[in-house]
C-alpha positions in Angstrom: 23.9 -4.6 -5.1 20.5 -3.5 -3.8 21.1 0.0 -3.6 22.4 0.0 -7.2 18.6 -0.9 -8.1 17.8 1.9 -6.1 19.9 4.6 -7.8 18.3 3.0 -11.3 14.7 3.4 -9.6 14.7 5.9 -6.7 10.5 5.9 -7.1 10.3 2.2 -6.5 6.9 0.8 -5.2 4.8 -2.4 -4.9 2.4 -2.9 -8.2 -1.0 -1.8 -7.9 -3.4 -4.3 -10.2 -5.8 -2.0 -12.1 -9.0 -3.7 -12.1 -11.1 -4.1 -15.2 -12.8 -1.0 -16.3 -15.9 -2.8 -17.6 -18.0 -5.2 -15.6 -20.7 -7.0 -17.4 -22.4 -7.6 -14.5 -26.0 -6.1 -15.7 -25.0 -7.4 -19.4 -27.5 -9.7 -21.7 -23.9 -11.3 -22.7 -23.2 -14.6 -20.9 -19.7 -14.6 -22.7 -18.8 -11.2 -21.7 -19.3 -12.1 -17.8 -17.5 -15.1 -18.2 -14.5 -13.3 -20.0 -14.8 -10.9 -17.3 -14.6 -13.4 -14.6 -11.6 -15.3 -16.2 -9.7 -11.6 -15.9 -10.6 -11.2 -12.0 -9.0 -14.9 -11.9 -6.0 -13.8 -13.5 -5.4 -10.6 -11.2 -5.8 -12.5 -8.1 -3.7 -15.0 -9.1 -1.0 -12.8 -10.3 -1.7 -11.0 -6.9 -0.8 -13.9 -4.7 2.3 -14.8 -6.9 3.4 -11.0 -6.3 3.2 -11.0 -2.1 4.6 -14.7 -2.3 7.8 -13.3 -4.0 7.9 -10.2 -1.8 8.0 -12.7 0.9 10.4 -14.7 -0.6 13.0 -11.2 -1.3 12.2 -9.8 1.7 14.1 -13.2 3.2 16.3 -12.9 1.0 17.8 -9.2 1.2 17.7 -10.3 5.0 19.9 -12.9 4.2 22.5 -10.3 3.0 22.4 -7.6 6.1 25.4 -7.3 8.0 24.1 -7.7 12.4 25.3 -4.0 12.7 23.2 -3.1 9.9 20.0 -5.4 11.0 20.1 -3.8 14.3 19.7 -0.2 12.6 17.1 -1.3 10.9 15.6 -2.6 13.6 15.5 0.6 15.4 13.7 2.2 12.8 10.3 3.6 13.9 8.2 2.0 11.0 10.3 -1.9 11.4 7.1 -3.5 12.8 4.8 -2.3 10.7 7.7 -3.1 7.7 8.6 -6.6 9.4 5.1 -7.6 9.4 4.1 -6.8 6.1 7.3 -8.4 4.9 7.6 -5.2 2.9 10.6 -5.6 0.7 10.7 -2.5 -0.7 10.4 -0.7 2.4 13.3 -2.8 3.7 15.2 -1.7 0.5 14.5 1.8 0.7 15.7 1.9 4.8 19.1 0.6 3.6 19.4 2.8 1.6 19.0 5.5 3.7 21.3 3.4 6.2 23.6 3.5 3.6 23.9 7.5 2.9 23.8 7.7 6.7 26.7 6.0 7.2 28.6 7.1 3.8 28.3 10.7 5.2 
């Protein structure tokens, strides 16, 4: 299943927020702060929904590795740094490769 997403979107990667363009910070408008303020509020929140549910996949494509196939991944000179960061997409993208390794 996951590496079906992957041959739909080979480029995948975690979202970036794009911060506002325009901060009021020096502007006479009250309003305009505040409305500026509201969206910083909104990307962080939206932030820390994001790494909760990367969290939350990264459990679950664990869930679905075979112990042959955890232990290649484990091997894997970037695991730590891809364990730690609970970096699902990283995770997806090494079974994937696992997964043309052992096809071929």
């Amino acid at each position: 299943m996951f590496v079906y997403i992957l041959r739909a979107k080979p480029h995948l990667s975690r979202p970036r927020s794009i911060p506002h363009k325009h901060c009021f910070c020096d502007a006479t408008s009250a309003a305009q702060n505040r409305q500026w303020e509201e969206q910083i509020d909104e990307i962080i929140k939206k932030e820390i929904v994001l790494e909760e549910n990367m969290k939350t996949l990264d459990s679950i494509i664990w869930g679905q590795v075979s112990d042959v196939l955890w232990h290649r991944i484990q091997a894997l000179d970037n695991f730590k740094t891809m364990n730690s960061e609970s970096d699902a997409i990283g995770l997806l993208i090494a079974l994937q490769n696992q997964a043309f390794i052992f096809q071929s």
